[in-house]
C-alpha positions in Angstrom: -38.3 50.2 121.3 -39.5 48.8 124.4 -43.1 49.7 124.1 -43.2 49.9 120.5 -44.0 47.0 118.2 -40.9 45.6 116.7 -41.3 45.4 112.2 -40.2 41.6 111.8 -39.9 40.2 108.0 -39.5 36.7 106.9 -36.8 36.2 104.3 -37.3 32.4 102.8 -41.0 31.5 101.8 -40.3 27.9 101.8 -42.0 25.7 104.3 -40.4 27.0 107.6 -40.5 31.0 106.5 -44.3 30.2 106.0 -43.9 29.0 110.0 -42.0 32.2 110.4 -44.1 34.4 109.3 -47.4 32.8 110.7 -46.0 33.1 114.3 -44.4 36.7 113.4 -48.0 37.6 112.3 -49.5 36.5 115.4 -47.1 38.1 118.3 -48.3 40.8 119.9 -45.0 42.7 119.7 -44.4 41.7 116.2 -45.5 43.4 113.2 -44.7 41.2 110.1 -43.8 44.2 107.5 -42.5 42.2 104.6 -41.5 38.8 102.8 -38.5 38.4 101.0 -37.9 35.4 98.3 -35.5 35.1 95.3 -38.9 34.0 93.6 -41.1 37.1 93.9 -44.0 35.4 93.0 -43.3 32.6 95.9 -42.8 35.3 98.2 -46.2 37.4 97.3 -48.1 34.5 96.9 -47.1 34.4 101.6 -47.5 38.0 101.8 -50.8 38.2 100.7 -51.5 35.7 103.3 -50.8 38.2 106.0 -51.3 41.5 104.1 -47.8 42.4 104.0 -45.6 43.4 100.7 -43.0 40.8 98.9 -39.6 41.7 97.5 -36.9 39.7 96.1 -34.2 41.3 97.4 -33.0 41.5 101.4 -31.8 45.0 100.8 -35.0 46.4 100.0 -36.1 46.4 103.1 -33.3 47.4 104.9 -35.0 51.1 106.0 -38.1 49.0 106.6 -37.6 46.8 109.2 -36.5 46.3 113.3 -35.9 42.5 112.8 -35.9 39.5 110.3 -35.8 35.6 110.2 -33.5 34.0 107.5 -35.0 30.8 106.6 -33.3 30.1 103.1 -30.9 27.0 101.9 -28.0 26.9 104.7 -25.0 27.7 101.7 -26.9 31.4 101.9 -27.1 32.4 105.1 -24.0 34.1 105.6 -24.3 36.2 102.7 -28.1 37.2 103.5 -27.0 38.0 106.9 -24.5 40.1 106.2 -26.2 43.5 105.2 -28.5 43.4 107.6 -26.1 42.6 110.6 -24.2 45.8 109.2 -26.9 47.8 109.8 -27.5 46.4 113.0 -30.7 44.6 112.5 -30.9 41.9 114.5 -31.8 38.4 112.8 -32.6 34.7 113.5 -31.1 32.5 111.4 -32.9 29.0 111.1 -30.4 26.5 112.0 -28.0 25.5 111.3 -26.3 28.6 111.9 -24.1 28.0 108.4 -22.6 25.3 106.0 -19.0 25.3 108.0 -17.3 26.7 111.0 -15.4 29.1 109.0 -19.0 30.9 107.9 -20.7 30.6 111.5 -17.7 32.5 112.8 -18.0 35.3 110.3 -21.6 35.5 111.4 -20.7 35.8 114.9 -17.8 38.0 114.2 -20.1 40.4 112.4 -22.7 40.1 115.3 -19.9 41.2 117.7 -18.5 43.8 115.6 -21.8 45.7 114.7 -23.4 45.2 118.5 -26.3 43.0 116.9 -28.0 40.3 118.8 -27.8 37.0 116.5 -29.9 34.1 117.5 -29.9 30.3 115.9 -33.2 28.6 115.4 -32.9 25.7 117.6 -36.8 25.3 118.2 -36.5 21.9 119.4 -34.6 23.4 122.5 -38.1 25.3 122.4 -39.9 22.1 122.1 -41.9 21.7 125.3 -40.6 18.0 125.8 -37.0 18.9 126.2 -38.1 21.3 128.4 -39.8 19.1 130.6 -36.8 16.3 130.7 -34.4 19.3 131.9 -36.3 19.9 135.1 -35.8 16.3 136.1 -32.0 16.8 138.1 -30.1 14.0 136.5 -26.7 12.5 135.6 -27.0 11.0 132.5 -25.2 7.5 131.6 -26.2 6.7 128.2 -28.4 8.3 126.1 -30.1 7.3 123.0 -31.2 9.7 120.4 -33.2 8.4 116.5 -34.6 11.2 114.3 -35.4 9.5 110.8 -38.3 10.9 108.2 -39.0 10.3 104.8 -36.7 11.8 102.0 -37.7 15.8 102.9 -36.9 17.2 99.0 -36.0 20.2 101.2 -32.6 21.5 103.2 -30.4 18.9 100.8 -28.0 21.8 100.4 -26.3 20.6 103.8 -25.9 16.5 104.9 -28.3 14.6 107.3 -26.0 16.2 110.2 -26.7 19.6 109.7 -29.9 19.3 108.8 -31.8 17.1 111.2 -29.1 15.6 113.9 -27.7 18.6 114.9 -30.9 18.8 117.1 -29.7 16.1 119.2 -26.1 16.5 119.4 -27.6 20.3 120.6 -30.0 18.7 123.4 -27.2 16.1 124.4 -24.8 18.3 125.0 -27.3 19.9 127.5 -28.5 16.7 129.1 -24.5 15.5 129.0 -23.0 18.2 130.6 -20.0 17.4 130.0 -16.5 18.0 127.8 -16.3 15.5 124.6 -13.8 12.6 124.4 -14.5 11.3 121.8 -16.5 10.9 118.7 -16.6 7.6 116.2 -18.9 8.3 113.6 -20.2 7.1 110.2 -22.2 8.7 107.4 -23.5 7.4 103.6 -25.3 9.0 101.1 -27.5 7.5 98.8 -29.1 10.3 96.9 -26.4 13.2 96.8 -23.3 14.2 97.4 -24.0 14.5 101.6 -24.8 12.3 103.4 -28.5 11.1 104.4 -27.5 8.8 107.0 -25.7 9.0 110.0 -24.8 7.2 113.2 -22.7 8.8 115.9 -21.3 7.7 119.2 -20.2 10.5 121.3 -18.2 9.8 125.0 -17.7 12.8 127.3 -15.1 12.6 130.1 -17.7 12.4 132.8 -18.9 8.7 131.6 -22.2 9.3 129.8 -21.6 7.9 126.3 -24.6 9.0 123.6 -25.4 7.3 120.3 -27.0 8.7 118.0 -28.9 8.1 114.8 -30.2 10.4 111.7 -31.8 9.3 108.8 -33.9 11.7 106.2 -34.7 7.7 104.2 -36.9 6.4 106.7 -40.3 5.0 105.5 -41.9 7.1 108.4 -41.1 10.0 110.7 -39.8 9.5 114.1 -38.5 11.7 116.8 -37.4 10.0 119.9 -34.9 9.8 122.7 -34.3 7.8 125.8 -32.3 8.7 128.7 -30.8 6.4 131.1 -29.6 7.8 134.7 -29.0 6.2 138.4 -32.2 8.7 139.2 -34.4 7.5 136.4 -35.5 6.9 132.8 -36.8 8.6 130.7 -38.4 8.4 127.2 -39.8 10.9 124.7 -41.5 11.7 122.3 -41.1 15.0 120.0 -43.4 14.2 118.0 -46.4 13.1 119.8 -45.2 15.5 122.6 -45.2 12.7 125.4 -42.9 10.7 127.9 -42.7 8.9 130.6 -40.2 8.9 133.5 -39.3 5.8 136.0 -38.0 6.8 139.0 -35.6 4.9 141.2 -37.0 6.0 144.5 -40.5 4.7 144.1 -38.8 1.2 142.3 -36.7 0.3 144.7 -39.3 -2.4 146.2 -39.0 -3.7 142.5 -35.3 -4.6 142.4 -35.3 -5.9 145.6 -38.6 -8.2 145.0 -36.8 -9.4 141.6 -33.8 -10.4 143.6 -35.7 -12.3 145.8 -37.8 -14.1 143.6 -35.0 -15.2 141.8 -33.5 -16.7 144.5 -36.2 -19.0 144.7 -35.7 -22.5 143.0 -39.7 -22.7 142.0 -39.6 -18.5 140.8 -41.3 -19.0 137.2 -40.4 -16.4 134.9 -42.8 -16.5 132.9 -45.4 -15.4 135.3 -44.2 -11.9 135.9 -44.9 -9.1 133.8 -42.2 -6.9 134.3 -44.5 -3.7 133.0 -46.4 -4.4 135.9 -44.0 -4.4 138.2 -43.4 -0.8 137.6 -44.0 2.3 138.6 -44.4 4.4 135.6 -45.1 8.4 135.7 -46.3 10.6 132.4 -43.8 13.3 132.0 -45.8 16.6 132.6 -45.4 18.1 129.0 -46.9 21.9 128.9 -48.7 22.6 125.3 -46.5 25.2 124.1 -45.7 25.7 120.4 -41.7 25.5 120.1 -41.3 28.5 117.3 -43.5 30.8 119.3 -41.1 30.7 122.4 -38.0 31.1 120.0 -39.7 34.0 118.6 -40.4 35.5 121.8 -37.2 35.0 122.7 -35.6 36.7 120.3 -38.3 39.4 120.3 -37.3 40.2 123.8 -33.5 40.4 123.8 -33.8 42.9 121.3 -36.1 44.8 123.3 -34.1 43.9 126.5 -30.2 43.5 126.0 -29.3 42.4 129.2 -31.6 38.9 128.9 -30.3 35.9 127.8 -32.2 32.9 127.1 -31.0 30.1 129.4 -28.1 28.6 127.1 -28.5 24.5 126.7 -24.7 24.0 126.3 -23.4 23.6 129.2 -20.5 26.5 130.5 -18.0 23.4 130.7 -17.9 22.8 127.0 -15.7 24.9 125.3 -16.9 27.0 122.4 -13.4 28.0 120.8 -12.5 25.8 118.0 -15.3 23.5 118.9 -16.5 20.9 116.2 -18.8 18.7 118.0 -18.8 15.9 114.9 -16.7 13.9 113.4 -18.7 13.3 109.9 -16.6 14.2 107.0 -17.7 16.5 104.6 -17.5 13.5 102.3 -19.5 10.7 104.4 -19.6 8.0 101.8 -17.4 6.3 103.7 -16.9 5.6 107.4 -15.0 8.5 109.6 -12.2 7.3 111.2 -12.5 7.8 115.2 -11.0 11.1 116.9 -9.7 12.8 119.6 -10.4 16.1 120.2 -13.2 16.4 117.7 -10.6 17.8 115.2 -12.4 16.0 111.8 -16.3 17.8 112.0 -17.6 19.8 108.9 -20.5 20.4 111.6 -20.4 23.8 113.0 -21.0 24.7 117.0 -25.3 24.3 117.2 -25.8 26.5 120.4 -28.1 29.0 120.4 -26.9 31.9 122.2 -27.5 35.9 121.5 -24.1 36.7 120.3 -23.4 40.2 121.1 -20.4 41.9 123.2 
């Protein structure tokens, strides 16, 4: 297969299969063979986009195809999944992976049994921004994550968690570096039995502590994350694909002109404007479109079983058992704190190919 151009088909022609299959339809190595959708109609109305037939059912294309994305409501994945990880067709799920641990480990147990490379759609670890904060070598201290949006009407199958904050807790995790120590955490719903809000606080043994907050009840969208280190700060933006980073080297002038000056019995205050004072760098973003490089990535560890894509959870976390939340299936009310991250309904959000 390694010359040949690998039959991808999207199954899902909601908004992200639409992504899906744009990108699919644009990849050199890809050729987008089919869309799947319980609505046939939905699903033709997309292949006729891209000149590609539409089924309603995953198993007729089973003889048809190399590869396929699952982007459908979370409480189906497994069972879409399953036929085609049987025959060995390798797929990439959209996160999150499934609606509990007990279904994301049949996935990978199925992956490892049938020798079938499973990825997890984490494009935000593709997102260009994260990317750019990881080359900066840093030890985190605290770091502050908000992802809030207007009510979606979309991925309401699964709570606020699972649906937008697992993107964080993935991404922290990374920057972290670090085992969990504990997790105090609080969800509500307002609209359905999940929760659409959610604030966590995670400490990890090394000393960084993380809060983070998840909203889909916002009045506007915002995607944004600060990062505080002895080396430097840093702030992003996902959305607007910017940041800036303030390094300690090139400040140290600053501190020590502050504590001067406020030595000083006549040192006014107000006469300083501390942004000026500063020396503030733009991060250097590169203009990369985040589901592209998943799809390339996945595209070439089927073509090429021995690569990996560089894994954002860090080796020192471990993956057995591993419940990195501590929201309650039922988040009307708070969680009570834990040890051990025994209480999560949120399955493990890492990425990696699963195969033996």
């Amino acid at each position: 297969m390694s010359d040949e151009r690998i039959r991808t088909a999207v199954v899902g022609a909601g908004k992200m299969g639409a992504i899906h299959a744009k990108v699919y339809s644009q990849l050199p190595e890809s050729e987008l063979v089919a869309i799947v959708d319980a609505d046939r109609d939905k699903a033709a109305r997309l292949a006729e986009t891209y000149g590609c037939p539409a089924f309603a059912d995953g198993a007729e294309i089973l003889d048809r195809v190399d590869a396929v994305t699952i982007a459908t409501p979370t409480v189906t994945h497994l069972q879409l999944a399953k036929p085609f990880l049987r025959r060995r067709i390798p797929v990439l799920i959209e996160k999150p992976l499934a609606a509990s641990v007990r279904e994301g480990r049949k996935i990978v147990s199925l992956a490892r049994r049938y020798d079938t490379v499973v990825a997890v759609g984490h494009s935000e670890r593709c997102n260009p921004v994260v990317q750019a904060m990881k080359r900066f070598s840093i030890e985190p201290k605290f770091i502050e994550a908000h992802r809030v949006s207007p009510y979606p009407f979309r991925s309401t199958d699964v709570g606020v968690v699972l649906d937008i904050m697992i993107h964080d807790i993935d991404i922290v995790l990374s920057l972290a570096n670090s085992r969990i120590r504990r997790v105090d955490a609080v969800g509500v719903n307002v609209i359905g039995g999940s929760e659409d809000i959610c604030n966590a606080r995670i400490a990890f043994d090394n000393g960084c502590v993380a809060n983070l907050t998840a909203s889909r009840l916002a009045l506007k969208t915002e995607r944004r994350v600060h990062v505080f280190t002895r080396q430097a700060y840093l702030s992003v933006d996902y959305l607007k694909k910017s940041g800036i980073v303030i390094k300690t080297d090139p400040n140290k002038d600053v501190v020590e002109w502050i504590r001067a000056q406020q030595q000083r019995p006549d040192f006014n205050p107000a006469s300083v404007n501390w942004l000026d004072l500063l020396h503030i760098e733009p991060l250097e973003i590169d203009d990369k479109e985040p589901i592209r490089l998943e799809q390339e990535a996945f595209l070439r560890a089927i073509k090429d079983r021995s690569f990996r894509p560089v894994p954002s959870v860090p080796k020192s976390v471990p993956r057995r058992g591993w419940r990195p939340c501590a929201v309650p299936s039922r988040s009307s009310a708070p969680c009570a704190s834990t040890s051990g991250i025994e209480a999560g309904s949120l399955i493990a959000p890492w990425m990696g190919l699963t195969r033996r």
